[in-house]
DSSP file (Angstrom, degrees, kcal/mol; ACC not computed):
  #  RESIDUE AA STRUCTURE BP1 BP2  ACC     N-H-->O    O-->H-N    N-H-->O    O-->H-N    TCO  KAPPA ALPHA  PHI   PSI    X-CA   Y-CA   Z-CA
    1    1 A X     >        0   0    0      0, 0.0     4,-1.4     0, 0.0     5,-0.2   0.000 360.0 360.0 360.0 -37.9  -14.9  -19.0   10.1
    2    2 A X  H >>  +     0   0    0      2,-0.2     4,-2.0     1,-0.1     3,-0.8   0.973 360.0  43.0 -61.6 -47.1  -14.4  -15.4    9.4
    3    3 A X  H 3> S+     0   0    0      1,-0.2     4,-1.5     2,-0.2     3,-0.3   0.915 111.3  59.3 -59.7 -50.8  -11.0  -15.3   12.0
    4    4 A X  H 34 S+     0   0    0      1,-0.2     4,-0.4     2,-0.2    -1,-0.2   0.661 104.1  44.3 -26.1 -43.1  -10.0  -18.5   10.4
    5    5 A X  H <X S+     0   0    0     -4,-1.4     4,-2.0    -3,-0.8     5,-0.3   0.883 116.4  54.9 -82.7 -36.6   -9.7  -17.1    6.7
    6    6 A X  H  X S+     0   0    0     -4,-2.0     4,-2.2    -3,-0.3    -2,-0.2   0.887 108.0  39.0 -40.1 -65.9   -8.0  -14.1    8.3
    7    7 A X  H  X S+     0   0    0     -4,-1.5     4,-2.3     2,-0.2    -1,-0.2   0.727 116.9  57.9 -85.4 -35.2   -5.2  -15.6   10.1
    8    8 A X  H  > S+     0   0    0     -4,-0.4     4,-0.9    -5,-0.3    -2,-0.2   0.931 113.0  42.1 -60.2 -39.8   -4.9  -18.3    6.7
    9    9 A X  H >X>S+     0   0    0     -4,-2.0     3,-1.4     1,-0.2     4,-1.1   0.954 117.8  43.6 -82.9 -59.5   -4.4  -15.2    4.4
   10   10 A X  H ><5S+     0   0    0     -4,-2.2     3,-1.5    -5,-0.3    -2,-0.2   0.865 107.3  58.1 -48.8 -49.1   -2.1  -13.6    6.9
   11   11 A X  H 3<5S+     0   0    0     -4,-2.3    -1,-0.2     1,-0.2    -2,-0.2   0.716 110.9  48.7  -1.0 -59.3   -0.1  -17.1    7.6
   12   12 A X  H <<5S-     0   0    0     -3,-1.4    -1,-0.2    -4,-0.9    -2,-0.2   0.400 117.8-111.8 -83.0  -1.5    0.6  -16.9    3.6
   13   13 A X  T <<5S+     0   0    0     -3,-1.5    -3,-0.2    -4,-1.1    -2,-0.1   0.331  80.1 123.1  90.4 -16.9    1.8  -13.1    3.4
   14   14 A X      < -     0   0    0     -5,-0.8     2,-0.5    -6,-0.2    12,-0.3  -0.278  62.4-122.4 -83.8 175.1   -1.0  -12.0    1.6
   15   15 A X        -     0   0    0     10,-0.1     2,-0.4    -3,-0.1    10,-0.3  -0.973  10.1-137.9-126.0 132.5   -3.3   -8.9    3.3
   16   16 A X  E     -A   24   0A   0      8,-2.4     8,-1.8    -2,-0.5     2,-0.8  -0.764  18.8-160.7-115.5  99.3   -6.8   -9.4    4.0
   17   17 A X  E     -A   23   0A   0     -2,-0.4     2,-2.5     6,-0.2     6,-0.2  -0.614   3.1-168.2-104.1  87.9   -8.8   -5.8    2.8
   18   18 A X  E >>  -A   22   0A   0      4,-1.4     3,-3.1    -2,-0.8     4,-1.3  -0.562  25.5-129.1 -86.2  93.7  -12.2   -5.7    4.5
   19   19 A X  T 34 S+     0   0    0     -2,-2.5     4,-0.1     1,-0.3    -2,-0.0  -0.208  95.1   7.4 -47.1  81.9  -14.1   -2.4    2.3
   20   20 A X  T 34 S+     0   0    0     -2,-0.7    39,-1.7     2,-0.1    -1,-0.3  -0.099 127.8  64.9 148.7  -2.7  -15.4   -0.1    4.8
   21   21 A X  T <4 S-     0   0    0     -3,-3.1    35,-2.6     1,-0.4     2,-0.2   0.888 100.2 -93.1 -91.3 -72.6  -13.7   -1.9    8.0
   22   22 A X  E  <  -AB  18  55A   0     -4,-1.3    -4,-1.4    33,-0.3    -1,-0.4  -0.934  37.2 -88.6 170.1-170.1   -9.9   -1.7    7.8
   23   23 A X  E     -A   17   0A   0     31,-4.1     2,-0.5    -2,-0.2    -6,-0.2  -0.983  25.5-151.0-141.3 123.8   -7.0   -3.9    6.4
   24   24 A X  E     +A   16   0A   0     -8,-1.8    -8,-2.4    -2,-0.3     2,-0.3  -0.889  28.7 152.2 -98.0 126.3   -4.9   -6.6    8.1
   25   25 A X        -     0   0    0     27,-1.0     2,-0.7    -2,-0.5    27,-0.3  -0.993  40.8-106.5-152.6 151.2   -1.5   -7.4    7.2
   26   26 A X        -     0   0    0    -12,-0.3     2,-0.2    -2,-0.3    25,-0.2  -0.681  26.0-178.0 -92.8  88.6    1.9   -8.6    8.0
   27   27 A X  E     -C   50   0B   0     23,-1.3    23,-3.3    -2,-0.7     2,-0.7  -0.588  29.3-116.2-107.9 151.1    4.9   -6.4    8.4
   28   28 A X  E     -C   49   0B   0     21,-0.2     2,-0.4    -2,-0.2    21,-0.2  -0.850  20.9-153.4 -84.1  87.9    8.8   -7.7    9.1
   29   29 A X  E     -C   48   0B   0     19,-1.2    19,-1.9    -2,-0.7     3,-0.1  -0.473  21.6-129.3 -46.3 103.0   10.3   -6.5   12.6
   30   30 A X        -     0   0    0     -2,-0.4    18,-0.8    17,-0.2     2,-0.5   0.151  30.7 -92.1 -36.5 177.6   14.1   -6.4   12.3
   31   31 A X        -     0   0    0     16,-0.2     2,-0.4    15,-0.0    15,-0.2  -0.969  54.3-152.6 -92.3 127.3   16.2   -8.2   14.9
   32   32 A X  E     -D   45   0C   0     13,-1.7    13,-0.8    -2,-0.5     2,-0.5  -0.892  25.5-133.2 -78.5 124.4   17.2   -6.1   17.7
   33   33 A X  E     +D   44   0C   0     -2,-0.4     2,-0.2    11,-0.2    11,-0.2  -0.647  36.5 167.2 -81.4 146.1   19.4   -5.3   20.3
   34   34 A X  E     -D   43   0C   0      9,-3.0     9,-0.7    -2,-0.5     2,-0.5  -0.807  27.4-130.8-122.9 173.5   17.8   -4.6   23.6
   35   35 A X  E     -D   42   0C   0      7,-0.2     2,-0.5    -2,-0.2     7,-0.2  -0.981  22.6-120.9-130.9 158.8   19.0   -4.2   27.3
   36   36 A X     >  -     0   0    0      5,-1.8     4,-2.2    -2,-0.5     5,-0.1  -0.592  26.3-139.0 -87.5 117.2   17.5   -5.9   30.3
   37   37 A X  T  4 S+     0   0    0     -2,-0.5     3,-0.2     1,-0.2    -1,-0.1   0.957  96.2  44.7 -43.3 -48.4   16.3   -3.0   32.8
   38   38 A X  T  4 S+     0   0    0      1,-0.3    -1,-0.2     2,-0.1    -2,-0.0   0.911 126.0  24.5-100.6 -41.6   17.4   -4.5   35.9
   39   39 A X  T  4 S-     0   0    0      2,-0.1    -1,-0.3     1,-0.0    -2,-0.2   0.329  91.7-129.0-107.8  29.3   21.0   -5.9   35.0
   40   40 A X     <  +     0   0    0     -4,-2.2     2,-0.3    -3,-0.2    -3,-0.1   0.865  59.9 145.3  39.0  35.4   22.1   -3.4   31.9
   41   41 A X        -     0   0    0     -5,-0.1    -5,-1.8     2,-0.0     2,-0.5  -0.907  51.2-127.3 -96.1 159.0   23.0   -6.4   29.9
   42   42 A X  E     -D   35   0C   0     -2,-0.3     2,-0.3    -7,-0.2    -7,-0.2  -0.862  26.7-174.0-107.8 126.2   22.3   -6.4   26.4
   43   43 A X  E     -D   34   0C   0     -9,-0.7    -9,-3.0    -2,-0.5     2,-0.4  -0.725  25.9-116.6-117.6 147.4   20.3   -9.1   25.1
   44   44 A X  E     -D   33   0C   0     -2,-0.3     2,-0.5   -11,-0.2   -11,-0.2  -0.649  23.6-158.8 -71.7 132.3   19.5  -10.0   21.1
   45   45 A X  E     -D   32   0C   0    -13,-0.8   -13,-1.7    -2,-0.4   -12,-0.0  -0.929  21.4-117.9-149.2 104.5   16.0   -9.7   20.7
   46   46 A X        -     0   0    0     -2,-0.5     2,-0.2   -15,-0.2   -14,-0.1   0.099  20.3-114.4 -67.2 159.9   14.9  -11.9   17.2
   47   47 A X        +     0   0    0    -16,-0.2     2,-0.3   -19,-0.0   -16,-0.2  -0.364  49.3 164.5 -83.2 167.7   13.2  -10.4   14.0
   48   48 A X  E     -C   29   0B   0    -19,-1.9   -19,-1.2   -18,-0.8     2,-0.2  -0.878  36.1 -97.0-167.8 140.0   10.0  -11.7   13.7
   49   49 A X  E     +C   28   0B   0     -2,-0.3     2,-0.4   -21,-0.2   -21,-0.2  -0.446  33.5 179.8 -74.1 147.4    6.6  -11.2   11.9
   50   50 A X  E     -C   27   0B   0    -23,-3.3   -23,-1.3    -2,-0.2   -25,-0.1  -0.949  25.0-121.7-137.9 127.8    3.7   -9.4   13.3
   51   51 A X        -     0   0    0     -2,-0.4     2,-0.3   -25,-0.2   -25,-0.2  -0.094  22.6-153.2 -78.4 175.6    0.5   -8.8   12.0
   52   52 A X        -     0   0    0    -27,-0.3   -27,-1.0     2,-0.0     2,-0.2  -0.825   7.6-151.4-127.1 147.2   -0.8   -5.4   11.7
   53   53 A X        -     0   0    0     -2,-0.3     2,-0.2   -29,-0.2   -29,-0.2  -0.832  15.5-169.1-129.0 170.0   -4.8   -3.7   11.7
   54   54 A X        -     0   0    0     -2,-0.2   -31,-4.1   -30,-0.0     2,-0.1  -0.776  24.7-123.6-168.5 116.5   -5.2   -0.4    9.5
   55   55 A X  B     -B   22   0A   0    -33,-0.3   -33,-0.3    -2,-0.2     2,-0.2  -0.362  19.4-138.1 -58.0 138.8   -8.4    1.4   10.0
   56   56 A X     >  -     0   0    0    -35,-2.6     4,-2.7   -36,-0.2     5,-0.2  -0.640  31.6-101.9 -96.8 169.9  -10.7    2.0    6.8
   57   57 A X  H  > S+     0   0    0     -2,-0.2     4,-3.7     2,-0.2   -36,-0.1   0.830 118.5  57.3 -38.9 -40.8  -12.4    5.4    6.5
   58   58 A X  H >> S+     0   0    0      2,-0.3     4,-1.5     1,-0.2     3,-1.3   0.987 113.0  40.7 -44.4 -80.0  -15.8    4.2    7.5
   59   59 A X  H 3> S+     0   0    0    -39,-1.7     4,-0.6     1,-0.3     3,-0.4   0.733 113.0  51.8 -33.5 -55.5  -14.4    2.9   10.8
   60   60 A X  H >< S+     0   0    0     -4,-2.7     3,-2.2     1,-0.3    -1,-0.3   0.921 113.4  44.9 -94.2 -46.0  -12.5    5.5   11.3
   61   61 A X  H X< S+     0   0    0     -4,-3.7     3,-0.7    -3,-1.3    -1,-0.3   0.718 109.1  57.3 -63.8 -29.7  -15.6    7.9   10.6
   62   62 A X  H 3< S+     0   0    0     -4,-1.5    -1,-0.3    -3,-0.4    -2,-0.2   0.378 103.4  47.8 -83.8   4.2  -17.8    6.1   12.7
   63   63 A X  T <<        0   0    0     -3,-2.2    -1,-0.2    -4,-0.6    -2,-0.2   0.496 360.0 360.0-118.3  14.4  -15.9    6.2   16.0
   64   64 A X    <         0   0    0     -3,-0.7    -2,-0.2    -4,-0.3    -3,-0.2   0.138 360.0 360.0-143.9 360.0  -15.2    9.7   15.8
């Protein structure tokens, strides 16, 4: 249920702020050119959203 509300707030744009965990949210990747390794052609490579994790303090204090 929890991944389910997650991926619904993220879905809408909003960013889902767990207090002592971390924060998930939803950043814009331009569009890019790339080239293909093997034939050095250059292919278009679309923007697209991607979600994003951001450690909170806790976490971050507790693995270290």
């Amino acid at each position: 249920a929890v991944i389910e509300s997650v991926t619904g707030a993220l879905k809408a744009g909003a960013s889902v702020v767990l207090v002592g965990f971390g924060t998930f949210s939803v950043t814009d990747r331009p569009a890019l050119i790339g080239r293909n390794p093997q034939t050095g052609k250059t292919l278009e490579i679309a923007a697209a959203k991607t979600p994003g994790f951001q450690a909170g303090k806790a976490l971050n204090e507790a693995v270290n």
